[in-house]
C-alpha positions as a LaTeX table, in Angstrom:
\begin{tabular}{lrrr}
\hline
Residue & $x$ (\AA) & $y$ (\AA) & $z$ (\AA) \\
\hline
Unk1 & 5.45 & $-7.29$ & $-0.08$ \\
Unk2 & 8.08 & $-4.87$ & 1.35 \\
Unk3 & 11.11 & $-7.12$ & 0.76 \\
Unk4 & 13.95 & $-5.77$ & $-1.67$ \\
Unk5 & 13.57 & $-8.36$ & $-3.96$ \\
Unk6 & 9.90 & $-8.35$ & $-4.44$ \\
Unk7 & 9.37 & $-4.75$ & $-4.62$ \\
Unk8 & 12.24 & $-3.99$ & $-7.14$ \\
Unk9 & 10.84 & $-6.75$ & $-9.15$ \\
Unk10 & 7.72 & $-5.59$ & $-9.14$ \\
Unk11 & 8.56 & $-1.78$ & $-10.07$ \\
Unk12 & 10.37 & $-3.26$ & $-12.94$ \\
Unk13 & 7.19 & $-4.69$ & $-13.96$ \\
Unk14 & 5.49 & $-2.03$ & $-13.84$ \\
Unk15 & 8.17 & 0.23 & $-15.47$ \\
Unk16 & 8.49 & $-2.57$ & $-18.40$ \\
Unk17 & 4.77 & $-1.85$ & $-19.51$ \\
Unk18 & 4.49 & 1.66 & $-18.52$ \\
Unk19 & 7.33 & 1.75 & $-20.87$ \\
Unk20 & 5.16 & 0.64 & $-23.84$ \\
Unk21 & 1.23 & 1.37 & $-22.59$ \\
Unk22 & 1.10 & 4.15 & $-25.44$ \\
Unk23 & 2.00 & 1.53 & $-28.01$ \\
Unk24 & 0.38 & $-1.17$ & $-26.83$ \\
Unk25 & $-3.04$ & 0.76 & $-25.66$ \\
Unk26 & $-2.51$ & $-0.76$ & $-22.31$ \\
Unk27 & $-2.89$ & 1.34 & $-18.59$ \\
Unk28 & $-0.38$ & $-0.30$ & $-16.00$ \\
Unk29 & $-0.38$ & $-0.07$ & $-12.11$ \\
Unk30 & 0.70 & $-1.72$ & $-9.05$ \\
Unk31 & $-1.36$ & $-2.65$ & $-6.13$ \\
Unk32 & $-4.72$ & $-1.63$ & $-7.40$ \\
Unk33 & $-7.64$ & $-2.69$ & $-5.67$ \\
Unk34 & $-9.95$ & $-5.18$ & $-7.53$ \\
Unk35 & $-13.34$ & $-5.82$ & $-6.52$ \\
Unk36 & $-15.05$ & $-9.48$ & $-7.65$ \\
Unk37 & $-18.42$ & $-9.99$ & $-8.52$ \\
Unk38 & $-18.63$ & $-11.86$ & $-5.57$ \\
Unk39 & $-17.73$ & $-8.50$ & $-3.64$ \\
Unk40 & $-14.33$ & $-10.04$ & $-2.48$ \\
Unk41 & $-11.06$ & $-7.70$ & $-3.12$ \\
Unk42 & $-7.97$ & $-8.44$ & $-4.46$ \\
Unk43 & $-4.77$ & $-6.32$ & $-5.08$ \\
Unk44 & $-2.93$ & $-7.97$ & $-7.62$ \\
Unk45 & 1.32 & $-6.78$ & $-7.57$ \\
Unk46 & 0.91 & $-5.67$ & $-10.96$ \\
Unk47 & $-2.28$ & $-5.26$ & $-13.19$ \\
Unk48 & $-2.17$ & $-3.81$ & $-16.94$ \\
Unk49 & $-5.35$ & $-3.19$ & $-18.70$ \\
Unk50 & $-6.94$ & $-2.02$ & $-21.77$ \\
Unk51 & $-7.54$ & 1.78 & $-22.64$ \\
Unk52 & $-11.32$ & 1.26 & $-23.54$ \\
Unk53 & $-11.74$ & $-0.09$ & $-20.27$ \\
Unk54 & $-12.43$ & 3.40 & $-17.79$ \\
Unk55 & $-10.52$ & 3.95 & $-15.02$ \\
Unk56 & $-12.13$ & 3.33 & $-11.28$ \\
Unk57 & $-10.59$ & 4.11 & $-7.53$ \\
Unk58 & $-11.59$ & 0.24 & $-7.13$ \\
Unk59 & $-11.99$ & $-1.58$ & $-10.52$ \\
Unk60 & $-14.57$ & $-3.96$ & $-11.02$ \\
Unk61 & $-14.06$ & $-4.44$ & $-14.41$ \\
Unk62 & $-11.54$ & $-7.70$ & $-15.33$ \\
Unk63 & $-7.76$ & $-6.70$ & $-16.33$ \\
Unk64 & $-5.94$ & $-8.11$ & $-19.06$ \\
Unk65 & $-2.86$ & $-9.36$ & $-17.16$ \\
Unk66 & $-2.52$ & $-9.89$ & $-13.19$ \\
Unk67 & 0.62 & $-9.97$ & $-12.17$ \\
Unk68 & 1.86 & $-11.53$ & $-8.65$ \\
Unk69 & 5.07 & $-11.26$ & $-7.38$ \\
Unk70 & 5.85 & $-13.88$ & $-4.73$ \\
Unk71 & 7.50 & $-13.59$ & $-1.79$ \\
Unk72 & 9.23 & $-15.58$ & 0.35 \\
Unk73 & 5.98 & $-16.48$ & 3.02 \\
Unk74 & 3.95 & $-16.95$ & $-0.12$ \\
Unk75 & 2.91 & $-20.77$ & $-0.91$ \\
Unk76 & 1.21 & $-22.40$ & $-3.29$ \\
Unk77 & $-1.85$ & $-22.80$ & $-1.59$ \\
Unk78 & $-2.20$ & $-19.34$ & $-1.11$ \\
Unk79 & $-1.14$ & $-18.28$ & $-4.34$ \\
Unk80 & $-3.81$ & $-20.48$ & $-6.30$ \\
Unk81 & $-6.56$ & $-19.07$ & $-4.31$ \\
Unk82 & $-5.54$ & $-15.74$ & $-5.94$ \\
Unk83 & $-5.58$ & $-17.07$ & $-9.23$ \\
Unk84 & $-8.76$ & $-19.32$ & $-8.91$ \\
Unk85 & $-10.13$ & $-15.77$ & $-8.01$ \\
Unk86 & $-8.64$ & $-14.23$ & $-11.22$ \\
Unk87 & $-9.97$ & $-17.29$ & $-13.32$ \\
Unk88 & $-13.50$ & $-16.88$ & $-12.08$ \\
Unk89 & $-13.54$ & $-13.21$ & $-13.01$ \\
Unk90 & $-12.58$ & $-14.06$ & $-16.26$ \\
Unk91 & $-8.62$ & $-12.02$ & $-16.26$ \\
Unk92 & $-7.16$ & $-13.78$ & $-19.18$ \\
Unk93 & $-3.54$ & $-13.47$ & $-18.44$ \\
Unk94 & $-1.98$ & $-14.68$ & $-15.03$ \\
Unk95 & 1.56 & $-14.86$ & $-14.81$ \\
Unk96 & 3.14 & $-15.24$ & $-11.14$ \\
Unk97 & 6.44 & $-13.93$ & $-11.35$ \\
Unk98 & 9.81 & $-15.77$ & $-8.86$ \\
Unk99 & 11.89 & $-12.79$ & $-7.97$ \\
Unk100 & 14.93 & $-15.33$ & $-6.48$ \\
Unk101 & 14.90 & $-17.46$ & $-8.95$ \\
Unk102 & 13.92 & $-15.89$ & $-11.70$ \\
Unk103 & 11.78 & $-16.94$ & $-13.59$ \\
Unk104 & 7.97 & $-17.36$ & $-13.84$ \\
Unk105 & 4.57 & $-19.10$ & $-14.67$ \\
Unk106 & 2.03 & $-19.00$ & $-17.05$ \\
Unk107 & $-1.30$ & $-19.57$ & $-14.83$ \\
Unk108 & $-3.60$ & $-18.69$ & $-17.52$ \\
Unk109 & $-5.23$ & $-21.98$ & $-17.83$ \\
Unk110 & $-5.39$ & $-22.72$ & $-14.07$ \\
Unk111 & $-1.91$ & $-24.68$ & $-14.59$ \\
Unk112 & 1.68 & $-23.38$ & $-13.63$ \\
Unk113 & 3.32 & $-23.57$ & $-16.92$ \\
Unk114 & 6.62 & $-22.43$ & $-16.60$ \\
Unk115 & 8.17 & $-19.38$ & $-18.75$ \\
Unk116 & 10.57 & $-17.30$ & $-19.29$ \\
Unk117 & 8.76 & $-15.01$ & $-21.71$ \\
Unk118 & 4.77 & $-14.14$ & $-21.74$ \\
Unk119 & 2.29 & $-12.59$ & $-23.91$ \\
Unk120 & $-0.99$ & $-11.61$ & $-24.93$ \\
Unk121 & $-2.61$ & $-12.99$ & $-27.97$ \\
Unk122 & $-3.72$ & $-10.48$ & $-30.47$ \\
Unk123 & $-1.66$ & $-7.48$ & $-28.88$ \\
Unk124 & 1.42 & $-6.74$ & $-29.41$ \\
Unk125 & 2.16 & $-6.96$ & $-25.41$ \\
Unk126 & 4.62 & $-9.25$ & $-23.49$ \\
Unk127 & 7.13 & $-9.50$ & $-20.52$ \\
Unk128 & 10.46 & $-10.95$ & $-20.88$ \\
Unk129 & 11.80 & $-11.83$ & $-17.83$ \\
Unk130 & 15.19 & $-12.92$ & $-18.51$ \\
Unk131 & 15.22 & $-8.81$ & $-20.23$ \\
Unk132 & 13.60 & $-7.89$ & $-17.37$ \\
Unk133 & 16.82 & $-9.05$ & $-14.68$ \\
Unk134 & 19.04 & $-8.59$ & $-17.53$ \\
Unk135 & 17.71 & $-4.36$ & $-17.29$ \\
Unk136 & 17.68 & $-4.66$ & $-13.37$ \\
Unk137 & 21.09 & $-6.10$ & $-13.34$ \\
Unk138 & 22.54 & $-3.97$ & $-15.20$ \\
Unk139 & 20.94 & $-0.81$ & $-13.12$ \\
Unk140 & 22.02 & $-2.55$ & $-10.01$ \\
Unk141 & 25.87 & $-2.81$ & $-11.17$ \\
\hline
\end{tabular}
């Protein structure tokens, strides 16, 4: 966090669903404290959520997508402890998102699938990422 690419990535993430949370009955936010069953906390880059689900100052109700954004100190390691977390409280859409190189992974399952392009099944929600730098390109130019 706090690097150029990370947080304009991440802002476009967050303006890509905020764009659509009407339409899609989704709530988006960045950097929103989420508090496990096991009492652990997490503050995942980006988190969208359902409607029905109420708003809290520290949710502790699972999201429908986590988002992370990784930086350049993040690894692996440290980035599957995040979404082993995720997994166990049951968020079922985790996409980590590569800011440099563009492009992302579907972590769903526990794997890193690789994609260009997510989305929710059953909603009419997704993130496009090659879009996504396409818009932030073009703003940049």
């Amino acid at each position: 966090m706090g690097e150029y690419d990370h947080s304009v990535v991440q802002w476009a993430i967050v303006d890509w669903f905020r764009r659509h949370d009407k339409e899609w009955q989704t709530r988006t936010i960045q950097e929103q404290r989420t508090r496990f069953n096991s009492g652990n906390v997490r503050i995942p880059d980006v988190r969208v959520w359902n409607r029905s689900v109420p708003v809290q100052p520290i949710f502790t109700h699972p999201q429908l997508i986590a988002v992370e954004v990784l930086s350049p100190e993040d690894c692996q390691s440290r980035v599957q402890e995040k979404i082993e977390d995720y997994r166990r409280f049951q968020i079922p859409h985790i996409w980590i998102v590569d800011p440099v190189k563009r492009f992302g992974w579907d972590c769903s399952d526990g794997n890193w699938l690789r994609r260009s392009r997510f989305g929710v099944s059953g909603s009419p929600a997704y993130l496009d990422l090659e879009q996504l730098f396409r818009d932030l390109d073009s703003a940049e130019a």
